[in-house]
C-alpha positions in Angstrom: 10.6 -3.3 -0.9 11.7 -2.6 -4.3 10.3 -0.2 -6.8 7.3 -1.5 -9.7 6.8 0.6 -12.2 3.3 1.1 -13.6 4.4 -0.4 -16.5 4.9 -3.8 -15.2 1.3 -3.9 -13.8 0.2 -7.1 -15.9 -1.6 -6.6 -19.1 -0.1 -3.2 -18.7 0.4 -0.9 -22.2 3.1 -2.9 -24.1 2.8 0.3 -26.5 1.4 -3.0 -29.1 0.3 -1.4 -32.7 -3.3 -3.0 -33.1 -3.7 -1.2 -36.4 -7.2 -0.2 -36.0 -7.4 1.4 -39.4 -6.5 -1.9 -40.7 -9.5 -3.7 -39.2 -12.2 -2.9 -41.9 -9.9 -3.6 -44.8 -10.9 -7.4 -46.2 -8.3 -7.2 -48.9 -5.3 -6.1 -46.5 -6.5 -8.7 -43.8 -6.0 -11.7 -46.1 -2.8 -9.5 -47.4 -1.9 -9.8 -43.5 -2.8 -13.6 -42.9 -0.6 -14.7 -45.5 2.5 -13.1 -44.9 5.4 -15.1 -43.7 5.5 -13.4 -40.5 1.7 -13.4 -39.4 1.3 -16.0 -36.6 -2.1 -17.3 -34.9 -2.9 -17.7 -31.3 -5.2 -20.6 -30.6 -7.6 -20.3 -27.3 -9.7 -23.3 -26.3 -12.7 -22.2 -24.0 -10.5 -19.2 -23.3 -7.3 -20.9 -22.7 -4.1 -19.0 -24.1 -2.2 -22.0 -26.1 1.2 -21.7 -24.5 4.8 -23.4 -23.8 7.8 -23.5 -21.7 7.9 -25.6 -18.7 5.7 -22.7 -16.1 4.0 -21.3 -19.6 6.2 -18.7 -20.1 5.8 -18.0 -23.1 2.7 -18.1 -26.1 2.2 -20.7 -28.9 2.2 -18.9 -31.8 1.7 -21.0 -34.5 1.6 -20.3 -38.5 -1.1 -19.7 -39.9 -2.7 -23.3 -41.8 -1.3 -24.9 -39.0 -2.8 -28.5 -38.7 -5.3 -28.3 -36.0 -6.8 -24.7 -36.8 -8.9 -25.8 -39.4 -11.7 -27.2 -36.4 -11.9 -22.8 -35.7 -15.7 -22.2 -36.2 -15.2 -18.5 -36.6 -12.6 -16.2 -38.9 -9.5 -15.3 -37.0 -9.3 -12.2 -35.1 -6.6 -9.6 -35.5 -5.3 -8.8 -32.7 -2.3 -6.1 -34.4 0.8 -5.9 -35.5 3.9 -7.0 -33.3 7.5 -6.3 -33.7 7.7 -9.1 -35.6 4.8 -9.9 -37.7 0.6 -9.4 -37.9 -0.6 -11.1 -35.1 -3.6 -13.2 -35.1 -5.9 -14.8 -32.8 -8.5 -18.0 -33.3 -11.5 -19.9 -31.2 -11.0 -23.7 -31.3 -13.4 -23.9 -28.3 -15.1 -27.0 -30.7 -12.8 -29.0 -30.5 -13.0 -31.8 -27.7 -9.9 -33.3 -26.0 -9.1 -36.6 -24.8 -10.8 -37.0 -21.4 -8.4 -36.8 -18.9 -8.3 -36.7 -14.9 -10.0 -33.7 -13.1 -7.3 -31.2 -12.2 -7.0 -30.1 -8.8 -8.5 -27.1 -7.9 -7.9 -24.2 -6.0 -11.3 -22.3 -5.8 -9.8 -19.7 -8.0 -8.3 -21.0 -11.1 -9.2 -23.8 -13.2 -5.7 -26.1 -13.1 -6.3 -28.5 -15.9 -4.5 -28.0 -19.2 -5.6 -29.7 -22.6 -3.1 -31.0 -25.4 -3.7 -30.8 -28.7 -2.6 -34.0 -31.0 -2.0 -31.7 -33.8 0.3 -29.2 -32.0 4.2 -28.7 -31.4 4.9 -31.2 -28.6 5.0 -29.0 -24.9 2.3 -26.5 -26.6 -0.7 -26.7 -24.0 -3.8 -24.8 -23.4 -3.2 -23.4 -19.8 -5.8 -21.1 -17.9 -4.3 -17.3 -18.4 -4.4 -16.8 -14.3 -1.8 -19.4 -13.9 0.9 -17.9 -16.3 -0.1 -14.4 -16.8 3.3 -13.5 -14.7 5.4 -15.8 -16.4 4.9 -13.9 -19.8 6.7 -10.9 -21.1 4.5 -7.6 -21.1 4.3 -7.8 -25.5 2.9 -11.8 -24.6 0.4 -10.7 -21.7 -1.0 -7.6 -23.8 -1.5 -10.0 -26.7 -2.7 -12.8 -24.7 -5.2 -10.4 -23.1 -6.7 -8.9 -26.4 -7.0 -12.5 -27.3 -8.8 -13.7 -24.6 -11.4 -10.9 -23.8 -12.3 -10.6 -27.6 -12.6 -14.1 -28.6 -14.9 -14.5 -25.1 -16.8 -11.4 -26.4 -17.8 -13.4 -29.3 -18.5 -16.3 -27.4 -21.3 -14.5 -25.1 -22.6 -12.2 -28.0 -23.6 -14.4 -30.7 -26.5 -13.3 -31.1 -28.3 -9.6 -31.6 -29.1 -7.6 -28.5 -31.4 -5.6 -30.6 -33.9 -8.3 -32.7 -32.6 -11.6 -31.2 -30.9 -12.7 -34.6 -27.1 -14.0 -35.1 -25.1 -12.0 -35.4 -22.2 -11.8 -37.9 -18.4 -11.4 -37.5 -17.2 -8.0 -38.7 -14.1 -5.6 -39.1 -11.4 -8.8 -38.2 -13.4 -9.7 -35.3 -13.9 -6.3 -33.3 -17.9 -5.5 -34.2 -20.4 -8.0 -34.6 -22.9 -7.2 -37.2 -26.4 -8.3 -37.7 -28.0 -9.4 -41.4 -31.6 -9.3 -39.9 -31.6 -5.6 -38.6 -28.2 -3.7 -40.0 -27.3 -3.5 -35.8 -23.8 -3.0 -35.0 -22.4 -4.8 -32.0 -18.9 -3.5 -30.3 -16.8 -4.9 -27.5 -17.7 -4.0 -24.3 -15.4 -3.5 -21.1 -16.8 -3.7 -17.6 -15.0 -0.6 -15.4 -14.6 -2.2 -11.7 -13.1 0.1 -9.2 -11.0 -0.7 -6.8 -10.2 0.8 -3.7 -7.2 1.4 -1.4 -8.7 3.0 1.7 -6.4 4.1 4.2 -6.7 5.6 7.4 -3.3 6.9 9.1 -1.1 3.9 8.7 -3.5 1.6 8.0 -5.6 0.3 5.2 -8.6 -1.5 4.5 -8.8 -5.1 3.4 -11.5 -7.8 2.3 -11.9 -11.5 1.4 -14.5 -13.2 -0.2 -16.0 -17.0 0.9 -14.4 -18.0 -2.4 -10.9 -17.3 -1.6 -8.5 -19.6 -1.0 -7.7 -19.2 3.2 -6.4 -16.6 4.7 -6.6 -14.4 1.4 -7.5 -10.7 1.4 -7.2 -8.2 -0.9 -8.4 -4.9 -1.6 -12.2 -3.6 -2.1 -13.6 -3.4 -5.4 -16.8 -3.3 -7.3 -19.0 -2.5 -10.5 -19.2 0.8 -11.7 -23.2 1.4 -11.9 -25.0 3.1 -14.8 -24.6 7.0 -14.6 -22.4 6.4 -11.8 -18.7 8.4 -11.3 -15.5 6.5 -10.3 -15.4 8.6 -7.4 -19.1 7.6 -6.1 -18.5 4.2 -7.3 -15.5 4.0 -4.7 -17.6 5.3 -1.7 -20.4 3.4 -2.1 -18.9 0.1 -2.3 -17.0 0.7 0.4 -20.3 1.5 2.6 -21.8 -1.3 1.0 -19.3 -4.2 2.0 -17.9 -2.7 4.8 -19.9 0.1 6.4 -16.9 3.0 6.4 -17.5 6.3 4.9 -14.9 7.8 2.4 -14.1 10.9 2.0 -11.3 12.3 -0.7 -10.8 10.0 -3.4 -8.3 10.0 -6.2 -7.1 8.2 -9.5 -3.8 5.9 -9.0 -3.3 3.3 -12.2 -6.0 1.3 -14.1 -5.1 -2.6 -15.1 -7.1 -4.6 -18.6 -8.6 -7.7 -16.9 -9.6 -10.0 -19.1 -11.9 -12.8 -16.5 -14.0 -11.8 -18.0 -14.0 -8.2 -19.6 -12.9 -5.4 -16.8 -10.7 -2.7 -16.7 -10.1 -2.2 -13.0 -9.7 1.2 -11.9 -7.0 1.4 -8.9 -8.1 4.6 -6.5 -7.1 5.4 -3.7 -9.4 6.6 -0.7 -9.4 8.0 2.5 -11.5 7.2 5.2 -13.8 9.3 7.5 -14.5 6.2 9.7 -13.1 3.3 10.7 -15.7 1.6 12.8 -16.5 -2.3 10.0 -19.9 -3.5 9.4 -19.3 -6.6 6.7 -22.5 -7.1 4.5 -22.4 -11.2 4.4 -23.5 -11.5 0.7 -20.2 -9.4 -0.3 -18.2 -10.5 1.8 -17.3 -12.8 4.7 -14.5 -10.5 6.3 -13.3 -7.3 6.6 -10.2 -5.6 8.8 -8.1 -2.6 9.1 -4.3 -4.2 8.4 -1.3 -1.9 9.3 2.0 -0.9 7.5 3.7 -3.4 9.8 1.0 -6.2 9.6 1.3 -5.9 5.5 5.2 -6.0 5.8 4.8 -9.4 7.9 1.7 -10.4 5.0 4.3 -9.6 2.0 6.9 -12.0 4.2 4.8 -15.0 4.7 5.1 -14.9 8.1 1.4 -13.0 9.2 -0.6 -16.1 11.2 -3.6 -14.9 9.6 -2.8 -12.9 6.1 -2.0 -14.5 2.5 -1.2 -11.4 0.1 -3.3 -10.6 -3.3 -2.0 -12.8 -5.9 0.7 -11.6 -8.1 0.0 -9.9 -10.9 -3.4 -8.2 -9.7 -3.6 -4.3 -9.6 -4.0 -4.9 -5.3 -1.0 -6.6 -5.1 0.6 -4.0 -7.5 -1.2 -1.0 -5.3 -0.5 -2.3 -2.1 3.3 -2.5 -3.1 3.5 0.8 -4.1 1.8 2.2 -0.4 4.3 0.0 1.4 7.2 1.7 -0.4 5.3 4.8 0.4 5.3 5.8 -3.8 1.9 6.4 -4.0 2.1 10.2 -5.1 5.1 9.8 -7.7 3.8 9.2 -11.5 2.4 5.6 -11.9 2.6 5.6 -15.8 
């Protein structure tokens, strides 16, 4: 199996500028939306506009565009890219034609929404189902986009009085006029856990999955909780094995709705399974060989983790046995 660098994980570090010190400045924002180069990313109930026959590619549009005018909410800036500022807007108002449910997969919603007012082929398209198709400077941006735009979306109003909250610093702190409270973005750390055991590792699947799909462990990191503790009790949790050593591999931005998955890798003092039904419905130990004949399409009983997840990325790297080289 061939190499992946830990820079092709998706969402990976694109090295994009997102000009921080630029976010509180009102007068070099509007200097920023005006510009030539600047171009806008609309989302529709955190849909990534996009085009290209598989959505390979984003649909940046200029900024005044028709259509972006129905935006209830000032753009976000998402930072500055190669080749202009880069900007992101909310259009979840607006309310499409109504069209024929998509089918769907028990994973991704597969229905995409045109806008009248947009280049013809532009679609909103559900970021799982073309996150692989994009270029690493596309997914970054697209990522940004969608986890703060749903920030906003589930943090209209003050944690700290109840009031609404206000827009602030180019949309990356919410502030409120009824008690001065600052509200930030916040990420969700999830670890997630390769457990081996000699040439074996550990694998899971929820109800939820499509069949025969398993993937790797992974879990909430609980208040006042370590990513090392985090990885052994979820794994007694779901599955009833006892880690031992754990260490750090690669982390992954995951924007469904705001994690930052943690890859780790542990080792296992046990192997005997007990599955806790409301975590999961199935747990197994899968061997080198067994994930060989998963990766080939041919195991009777094994789909793989779907591209572009940090498992799948992991689980590559342990079957080329590149687990201890440098991931970044």
């Amino acid at each position: 199996m061939a190499f992946i660098p830990a820079t092709s994980v998706t969402f990976g570090d694109s090295g994009l500028d997102r000009a921080g010190h630029l976010r509180g400045d009102a007068a070099r924002q509007a200097d920023l939306w005006a510009d030539p180069s600047a171009r806008v990313l609309p989302l529709w109930k955190n849909k990534p506009l996009v085009r290209g026959e598989d959505g390979n590619a984003l649909g940046w549009l200029v900024p005044g565009h028709a259509g972006l005018d129905s935006a209830l909410d000032p753009p976000v800036f998402l930072g500055l890219d190669d080749a202009g500022p880069r900007f992101a807007l909310d259009l979840s108002g607006w309310a499409p034609p109504a069209t024929e449910a998509a089918p769907e997969d028990g994973f991704r919603d597969l229905s995409e929404q045109v806008h009248p007012d947009f280049p013809q082929g532009d679609r909103f398209m559900e970021l799982r189902n073309c996150m692989t198709q994009l270029d690493a400077r596309s997914a970054e941006l697209a990522a940004v986009a969608r986890g703060i735009l749903g920030w906003h979306d589930r943090h209209r109003f003050c944690a700290n009085c109840g009031s609404r909250s206000d827009m602030a610093m180019a949309g990356w702190q919410r502030d409120c006029p009824a008690c001065a409270a600052h509200h930030f973005p916040r990420t969700d750390p999830v670890a997630i856990m390769l457990i081996t055991h000699g040439n074996s590792i550990l694998l899971g699947r929820s109800p939820l999955w499509p069949e025969k799909m398993f993937s790797l462990l992974a879990g909430f990191i609980e208040p006042g909780e370590t990513v090392e503790a985090a990885v052994r009790r979820e794994v007694f949790e779901e599955a009833g094995v006892r880690v031992g050593a754990v260490s750090y591999l690669v982390s992954q931005p995951w924007p469904f709705p705001a994690s930052l998955m943690l890859a780790c890798r542990g080792e296992a003092v046990s192997t005997d399974i007990t599955v806790d039904p409301v975590e999961i419905e199935e747990a197994r130990w899968v061997s080198r060989e067994e994930m060989i004949e998963v990766f080939e399409g041919i195991h009777p009983e094994i789909a793989p983790s779907r591209p572009g997840a940090i498992a799948r990325f992991v689980i590559e790297r342990w079957l080329a046995d590149r687990l201890d080289e440098p991931m970044a």
